[in-house]
N, C-alpha and C positions, 0 to 999 in steps of 0.2 A: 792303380791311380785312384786318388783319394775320390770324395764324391763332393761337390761344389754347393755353398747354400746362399742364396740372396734373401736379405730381410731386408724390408722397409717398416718403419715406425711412426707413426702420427699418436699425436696424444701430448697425454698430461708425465709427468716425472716415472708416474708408476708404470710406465708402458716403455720407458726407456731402461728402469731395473729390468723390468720380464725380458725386453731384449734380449737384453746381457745377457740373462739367465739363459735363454733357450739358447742363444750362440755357443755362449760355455757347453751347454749340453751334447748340441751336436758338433761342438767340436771331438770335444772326448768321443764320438761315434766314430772321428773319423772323417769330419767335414770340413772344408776350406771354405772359408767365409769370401765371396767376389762383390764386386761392387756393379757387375752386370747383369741383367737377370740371363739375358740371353744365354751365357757362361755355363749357370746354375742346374742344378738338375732336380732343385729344390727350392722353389720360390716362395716366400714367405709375406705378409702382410699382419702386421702388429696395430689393430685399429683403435679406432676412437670412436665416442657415440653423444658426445657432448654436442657437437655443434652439425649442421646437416651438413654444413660443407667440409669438413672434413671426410665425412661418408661419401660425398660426391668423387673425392679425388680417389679416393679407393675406386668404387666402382667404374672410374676412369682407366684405371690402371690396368684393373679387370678386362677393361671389356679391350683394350693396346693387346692384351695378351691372348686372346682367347685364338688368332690367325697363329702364332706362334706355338700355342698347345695344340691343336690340328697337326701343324705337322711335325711335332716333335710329341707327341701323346703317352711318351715314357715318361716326361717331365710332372713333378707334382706340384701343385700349385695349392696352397694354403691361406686361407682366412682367421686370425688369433684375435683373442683379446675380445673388448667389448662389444665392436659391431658383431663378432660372431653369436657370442651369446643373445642379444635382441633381437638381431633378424635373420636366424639361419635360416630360415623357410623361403625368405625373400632373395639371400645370398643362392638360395639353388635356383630360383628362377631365374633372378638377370641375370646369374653367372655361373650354369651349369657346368662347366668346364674347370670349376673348383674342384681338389681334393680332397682336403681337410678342411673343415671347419669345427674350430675349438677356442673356448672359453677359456677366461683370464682364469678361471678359477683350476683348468685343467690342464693345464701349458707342461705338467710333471709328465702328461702321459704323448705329447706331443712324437718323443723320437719312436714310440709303439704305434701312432697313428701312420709314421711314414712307413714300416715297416710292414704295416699291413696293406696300407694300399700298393707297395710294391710286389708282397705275394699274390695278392687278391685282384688290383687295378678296380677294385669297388671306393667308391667315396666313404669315408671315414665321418664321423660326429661325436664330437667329447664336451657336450655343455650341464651346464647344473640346470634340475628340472624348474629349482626354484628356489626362494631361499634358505627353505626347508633342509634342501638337498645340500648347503652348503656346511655340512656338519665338521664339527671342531677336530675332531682325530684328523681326517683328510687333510685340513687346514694346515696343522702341525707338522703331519709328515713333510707337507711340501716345506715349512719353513725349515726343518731338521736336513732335510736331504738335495734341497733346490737351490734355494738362496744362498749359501755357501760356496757355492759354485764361481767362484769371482776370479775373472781371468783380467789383468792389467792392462792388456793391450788390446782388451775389448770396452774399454770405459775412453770416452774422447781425449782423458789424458791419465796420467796415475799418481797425482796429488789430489786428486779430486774425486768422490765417492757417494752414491747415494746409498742409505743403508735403509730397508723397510722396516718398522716398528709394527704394522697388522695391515690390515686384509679386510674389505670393505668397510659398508659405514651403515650407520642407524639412523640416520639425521632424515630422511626423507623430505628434504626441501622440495617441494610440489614441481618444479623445474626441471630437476638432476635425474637424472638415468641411473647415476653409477647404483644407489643402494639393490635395485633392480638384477644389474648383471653384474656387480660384483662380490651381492650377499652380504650375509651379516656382518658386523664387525665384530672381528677376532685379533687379541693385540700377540705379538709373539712372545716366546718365553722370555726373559732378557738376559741369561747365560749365551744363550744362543744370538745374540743383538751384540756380546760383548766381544764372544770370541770372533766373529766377524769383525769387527771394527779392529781385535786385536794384530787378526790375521792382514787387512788391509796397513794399519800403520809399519807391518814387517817387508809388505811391498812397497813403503815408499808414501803411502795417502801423507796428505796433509792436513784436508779437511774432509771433514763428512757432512752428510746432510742424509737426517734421516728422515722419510716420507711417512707419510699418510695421509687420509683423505681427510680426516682429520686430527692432526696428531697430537695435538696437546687431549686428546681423549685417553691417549695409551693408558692401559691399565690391565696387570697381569695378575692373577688370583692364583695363592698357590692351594694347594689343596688343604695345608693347615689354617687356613682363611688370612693369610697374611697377603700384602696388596701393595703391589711395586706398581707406580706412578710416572709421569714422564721427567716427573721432578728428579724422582730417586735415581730414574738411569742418566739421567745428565749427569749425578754425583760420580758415578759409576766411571761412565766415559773420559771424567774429566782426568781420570789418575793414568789414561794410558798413553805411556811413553809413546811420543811422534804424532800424535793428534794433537794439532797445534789450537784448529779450528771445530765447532760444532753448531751445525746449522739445525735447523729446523722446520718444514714446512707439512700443512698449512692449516691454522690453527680456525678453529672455532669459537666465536666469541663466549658462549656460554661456560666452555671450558678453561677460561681463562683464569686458570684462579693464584689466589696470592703466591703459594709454596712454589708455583712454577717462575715466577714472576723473580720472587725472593731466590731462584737459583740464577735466572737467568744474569741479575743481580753479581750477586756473590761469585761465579764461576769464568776466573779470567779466561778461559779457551770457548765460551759459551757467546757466540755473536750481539752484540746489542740490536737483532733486527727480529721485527716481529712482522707477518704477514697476517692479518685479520681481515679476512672479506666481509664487508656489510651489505651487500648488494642492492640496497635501497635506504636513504633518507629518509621514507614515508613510512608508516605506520600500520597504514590499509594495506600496502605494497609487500609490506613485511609479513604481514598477518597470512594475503596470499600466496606467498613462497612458502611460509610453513617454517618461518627460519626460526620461530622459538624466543626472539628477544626485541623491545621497541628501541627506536633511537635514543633515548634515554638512555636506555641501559647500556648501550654499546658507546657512548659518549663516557657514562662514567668510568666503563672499563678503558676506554682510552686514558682516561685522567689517571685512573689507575698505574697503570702500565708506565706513567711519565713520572708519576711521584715516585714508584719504585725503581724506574732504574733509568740514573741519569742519561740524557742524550740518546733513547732509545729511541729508533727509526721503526714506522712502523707506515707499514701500504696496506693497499685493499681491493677489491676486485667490487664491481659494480655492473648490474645488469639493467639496462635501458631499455624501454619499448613493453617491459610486460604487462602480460593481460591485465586490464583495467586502469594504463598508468597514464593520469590527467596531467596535464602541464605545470597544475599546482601537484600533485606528488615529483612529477620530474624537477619540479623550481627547490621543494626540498630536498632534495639529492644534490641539488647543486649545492645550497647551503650548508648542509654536510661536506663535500668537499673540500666546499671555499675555506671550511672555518675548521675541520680536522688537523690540519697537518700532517698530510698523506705524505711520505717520500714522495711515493708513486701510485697510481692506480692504474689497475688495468681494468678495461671498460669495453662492454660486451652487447651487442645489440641480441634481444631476445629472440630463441629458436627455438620455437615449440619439437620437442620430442615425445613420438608417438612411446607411449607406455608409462609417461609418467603423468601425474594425478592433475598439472597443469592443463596437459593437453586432453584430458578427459573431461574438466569442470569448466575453463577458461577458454571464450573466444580470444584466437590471437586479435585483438580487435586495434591495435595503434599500426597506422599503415610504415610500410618499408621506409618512404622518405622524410616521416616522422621521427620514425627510430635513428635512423642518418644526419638526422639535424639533431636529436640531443644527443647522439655517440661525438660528434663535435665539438659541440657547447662543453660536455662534460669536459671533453677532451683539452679544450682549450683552459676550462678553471685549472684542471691538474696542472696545468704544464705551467703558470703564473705561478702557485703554489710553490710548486717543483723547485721553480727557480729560485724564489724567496729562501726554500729550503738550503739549497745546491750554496747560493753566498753566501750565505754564513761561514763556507768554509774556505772561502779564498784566505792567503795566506798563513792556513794551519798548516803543520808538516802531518800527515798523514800514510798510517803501514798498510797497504796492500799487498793482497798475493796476485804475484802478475799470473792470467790466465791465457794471453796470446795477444799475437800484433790484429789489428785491425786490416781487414781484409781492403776497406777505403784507404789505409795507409800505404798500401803497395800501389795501390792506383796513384797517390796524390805522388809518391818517390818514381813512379813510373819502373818499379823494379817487378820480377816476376815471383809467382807465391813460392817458385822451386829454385830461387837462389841459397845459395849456401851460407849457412848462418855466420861461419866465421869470416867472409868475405861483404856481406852484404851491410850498406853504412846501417846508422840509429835507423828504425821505423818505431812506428807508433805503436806503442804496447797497448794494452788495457788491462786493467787488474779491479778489483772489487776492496773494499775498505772493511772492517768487521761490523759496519752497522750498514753494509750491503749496498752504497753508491760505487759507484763506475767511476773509476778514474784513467784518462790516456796521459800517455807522456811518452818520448820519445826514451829509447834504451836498444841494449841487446837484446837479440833471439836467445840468448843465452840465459836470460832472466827468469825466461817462460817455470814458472814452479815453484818460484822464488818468493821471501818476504822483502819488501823493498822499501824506503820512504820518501815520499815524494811532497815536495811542497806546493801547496794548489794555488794558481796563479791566476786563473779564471772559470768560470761553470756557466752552464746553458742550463735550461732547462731538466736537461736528460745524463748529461755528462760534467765531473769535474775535471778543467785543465791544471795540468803538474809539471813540474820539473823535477828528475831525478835528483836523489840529495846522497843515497848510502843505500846500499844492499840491508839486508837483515843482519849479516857478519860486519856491519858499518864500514863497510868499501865506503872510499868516495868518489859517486861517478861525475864525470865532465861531459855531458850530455845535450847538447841544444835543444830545448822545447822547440819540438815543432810549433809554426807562428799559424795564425789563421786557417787551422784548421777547426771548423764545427762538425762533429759530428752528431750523424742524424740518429735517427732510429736504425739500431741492428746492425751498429758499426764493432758493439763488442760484446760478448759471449750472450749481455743479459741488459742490454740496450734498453732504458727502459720507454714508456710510451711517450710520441712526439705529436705538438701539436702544428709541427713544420714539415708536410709530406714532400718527397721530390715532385717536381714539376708536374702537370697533368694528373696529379691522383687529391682525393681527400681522405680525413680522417677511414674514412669506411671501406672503400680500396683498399687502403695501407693495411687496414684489419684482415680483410680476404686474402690478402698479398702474406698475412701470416709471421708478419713481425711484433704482432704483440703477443702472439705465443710465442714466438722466436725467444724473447724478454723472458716469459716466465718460465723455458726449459729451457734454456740453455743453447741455443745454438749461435755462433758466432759469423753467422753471412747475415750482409746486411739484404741479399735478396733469399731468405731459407724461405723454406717452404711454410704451405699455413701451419703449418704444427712441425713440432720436433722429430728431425728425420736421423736414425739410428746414423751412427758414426762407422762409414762413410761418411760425411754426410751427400744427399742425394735429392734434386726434386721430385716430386709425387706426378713426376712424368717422363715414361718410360722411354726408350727408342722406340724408332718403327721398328715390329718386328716383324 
């Protein structure tokens, strides 16, 4: 009888590839993936170190488990990913009852880590000492013999694919963790970038989205000093049969430069959507994050980005409340906002993390209900924006690839999530647009994968309303829009932020409640977890055990 593994996932895009990757791994071992830990005889945690409260739910889960590991003490219980790397010293105290604890950067030697604590029953440690230690051979191995490891029924569907471009980051924004415990930034070879994408479009992908932390950085040196760009592998990507779509996140403003712009341009399979964090409007604010460029600059690259490619949608991320930020810095961040032309932004109250050069030079010094009041305010300019944005496109016919019914839609039909496709009436789809809006309409379960075109009959802030019109193969469906339905925040895969919470909560709750991660990974409950929870999907709260 096989041996049982439970992973949960919290985090950003690149903590839902390493998933993948480790499940591939230990399946080939021999492992049934369950959705219970209790089941498991191998418990897994895929962390996060961005925000505290993310750490919190970990060490939540942790401590649900530690009466369950007593008396079941054959069970191994593991820590991955970023929190392991920052705090394993801290992971042994509050959570002795850990086995593994191992870094993003060493997730290849994970099935040797189980292996040992099983002959041994000693705790296991596999992190990088420092950045130093994060040297390029190592890096590569894992991209040649790790990443390729892509199983279809371990990705939340099999038209859908994130594919890695490289492996930390250099940017050391005074804020961010990751350059810390993810090390240096190493971009992958791009033979190895292709025949993955080629090997996915033979399983069926439709779209890809390749990651990085910051990926319009990519850049690969061959040894005869010749230098492949993210430009050039867009060209690459685009010639391969069954890749319809190519995404890309999440860009850096400074690296934003023409040749990439001029592909995104020119490359009909290459999305019109661009995601560029600026994280502050202010200058001083700028200066202190360490982000490299003023509002000036990152204004012009906007104008940029619009002169070259028509109808390009482009979002942003925004951090509120940091060290030193007066209400005239916060008033220009609104300004920016207001007057950007954001799709969307995703908007983040600041959370000092011990080990980076913020929390070592900066009083957190802007109180909690300060932060709470401009994560609001912000929140409300985006969503007016939004909306301006969102009408423009009433009555265009518009091609989306449907990604799944809305989990709200089975409530407002009163049907259950396990009725049978071929019997169950229209529910409400949702599918994405290629300049990355959300559109619901009413169709088959049978669409789910599909390209389809829908004519947009009304938009909210966060969502546009459609009517089915033709399949991709230009079927013509007869389909009633559903009537009066609004959907809120996290009604479909990537929901984006709402200045309309349900009842009893505000802009800030909503955020803890983890729908505006939900947005930027991908998960499709309109109640997921604060971050993106591996597929199962699952909350970051465990049974009693």
């Amino acid at each position: 009888m096989g041996k049982k593994l439970f992973l949960e996932t919290v985090g950003c895009q690149m903590n839902v590839l390493d998933s993948e990757l480790v499940v591939a791994t230990l399946r080939k071992a021999g492992y049934e993936l369950v959705t219970d830990p209790r089941q498991a005889d191998v418990i897994l945690f895929n962390t996060c170190s961005v925000r505290q409260h993310a750490e919190d739910k970990i060490y939540s889960a942790l401590g649900q488990l530690r009466r369950h590991k007593e008396r079941h003490p054959h069970k191994i219980i593991g820590v991955l990913g970023c929190m392991a790397q920052k705090d394993q010293e801290l992971i042994r105290q509050r959570a002795p009852h850990v086995d593994i604890i191992c870094g993003p950067g060493q997730l290849g030697k994970l099935l040797h880590l189980i292996e040992e604590v099983e002959h041994t029953r000693q705790p296991q440690l596999a992190v990088s000492l420092g950045r130093a230690e994060a040297h390029r051979p190592e890096v590569e191995r894992s991209f040649e013999s790790y990443d390729p490891l892509r199983e279809p029924e371990l990705r939340s569907n099999r038209f859908q694919a994130y594919v890695r471009t490289q492996f930390g980051c250099d940017k050391f924004c005074t804020y961010c963790i990751v350059p810390s415990v993810r090390g240096p930034e190493q971009s992958r070879h791009p033979d190895e970038i292709l025949a993955e994408v080629r090997y996915l479009a033979d399983q069926g992908c439709k779209e890809i989205t390749l990651v990085g932390q910051t990926v319009n950085s990519y850049h690969y040196r061959f040894g005869d000093g010749r230098m492949v760009r993210l430009a050039d592998l867009l060209y690459h990507l685009h010639d391969i049969p069954g890749i319809r779509r190519i995404k890309f996140i999440t860009n850096f403003p400074r690296d934003m430069t023409n040749d990439l712009l001029q592909a995104v341009r020119d490359l009909p399979k290459v999305c019109r959507y661009l995601h560029v964090p600026a994280q502050s409007g202010c200058d001083i604010i700028l200066r202190r994050m360490k982000r490299m460029y003023t509002v000036a600059f990152y204004r012009d690259m906007l104008a940029r980005c619009r002169e070259t490619i028509p109808g390009v949608a482009i979002s942003s991320d925004f951090i509120v409340g940091f060290c030193g930020e007066t209400e005239e810095s916060f008033q220009r961040t609104c300004d920016l906002v207001a007057t950007a032309g954001f799709k969307n932004s995703y908007i983040f109250k600041y959370s000092p993390r011990p080990g980076t050069k913020a929390f070592e030079l900066y009083p957190d010094d802007v109180p909690e209900e300060v932060k709470r009041r401009r994560n609001n305010d912000l929140l409300a300019i985006q969503a007016r924006v939004s909306l301006t944005d969102h009408r423009r496109f009433i009555g265009q016919v518009v091609e989306i690839l449907v990604e799944g019914p809305s989990k709200w839609a089975y409530k407002l039909r009163g049907h259950p999530h396990n009725e049978s496709p071929n019997n169950a009436p229209p529910l409400q789809l949702t599918g994405r647009t290629s300049t990355d809006h959300i559109v619901v309409f009413d169709g088959p379960q049978s669409l789910i994968g599909e390209f389809v075109h829908v004519l947009i009959e009304d938009a909210s802030p966060y969502t546009l309303f459609g009517r089915l019109l033709t399949t991709g193969n230009g079927r013509t469906e007869t389909v009633a829009s559903l009537q009066a339905a609004e959907v809120d925040l996290g009604e479909s895969p990537h929901a984006p932020l709402s200045a309309h919470w349900p009842a009893g909560t505000d802009g800030q709750s909503a955020q803890e409640n983890g729908w505006q991660s939900a947005y930027h990974n991908g998960d499709c409950s309109r109640d997921s977890p604060a971050n993106f929870t591996f597929s199962p999907h699952r909350r970051l709260s465990l049974p009693v055990l």
